[in-house]
C-alpha positions, 0 to 999 in steps of 0.5 A: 519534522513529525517524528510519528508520521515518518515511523508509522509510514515506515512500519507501514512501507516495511509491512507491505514489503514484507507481505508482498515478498520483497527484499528491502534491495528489491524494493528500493531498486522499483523505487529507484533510491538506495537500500540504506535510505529505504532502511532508513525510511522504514524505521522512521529515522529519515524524512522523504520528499513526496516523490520518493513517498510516491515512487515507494507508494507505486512500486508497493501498489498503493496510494500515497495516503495509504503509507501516511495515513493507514486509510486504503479507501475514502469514503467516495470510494466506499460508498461507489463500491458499496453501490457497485456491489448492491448490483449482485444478487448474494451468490453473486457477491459470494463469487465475487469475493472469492474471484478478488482473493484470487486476483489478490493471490496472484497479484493481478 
């Protein structure tokens, strides 16, 4: 077992939790499994099986990568949304940014 792996997944899972305003009991409920092992996970002293790491993943709202690696976005990704925002003029993209953090605010 990768000792470092599951710590810094767990720093990760319990970070997001807490930004996004959830109980550990909230939490494990959305990915159905228990408070304890959720605990257990966010401080890295238990191992979990891919569909737990992908139930935890969707309830947070990120990938599975995400939680295990810290990378939110591949490179085909970045350079899709790069292209994406070459479309708008620099008013445009100023607009752009500020309807996200909106979207982001609301949870959306």
């Amino acid at each position: 077992m990768n000792h470092r792996l599951y710590k810094e997944a767990g720093i990760r899972i319990q970070t997001l939790r807490v930004k996004q305003g959830y109980t550990r009991e909230n939490l494990a409920e959305m990915a159905n499994i228990s408070d304890k092992f959720l605990y257990e996970m966010e401080t890295g002293r238990k191992g979990f099986s891919a569909e737990i790491l992908h139930r935890v993943a969707g309830a947070l709202h990120v990938s599975c990568d995400y939680i295990l690696t810290g990378t939110r976005i591949g490179q085909n990704m970045d350079q899709e949304l790069a292209g994406a925002i070459e479309l708008f003029d620099d008013r445009q993209v100023e607009k752009l940014i500020r309807l996200l953090e909106i979207v982001y605010e609301f949870g959306i």
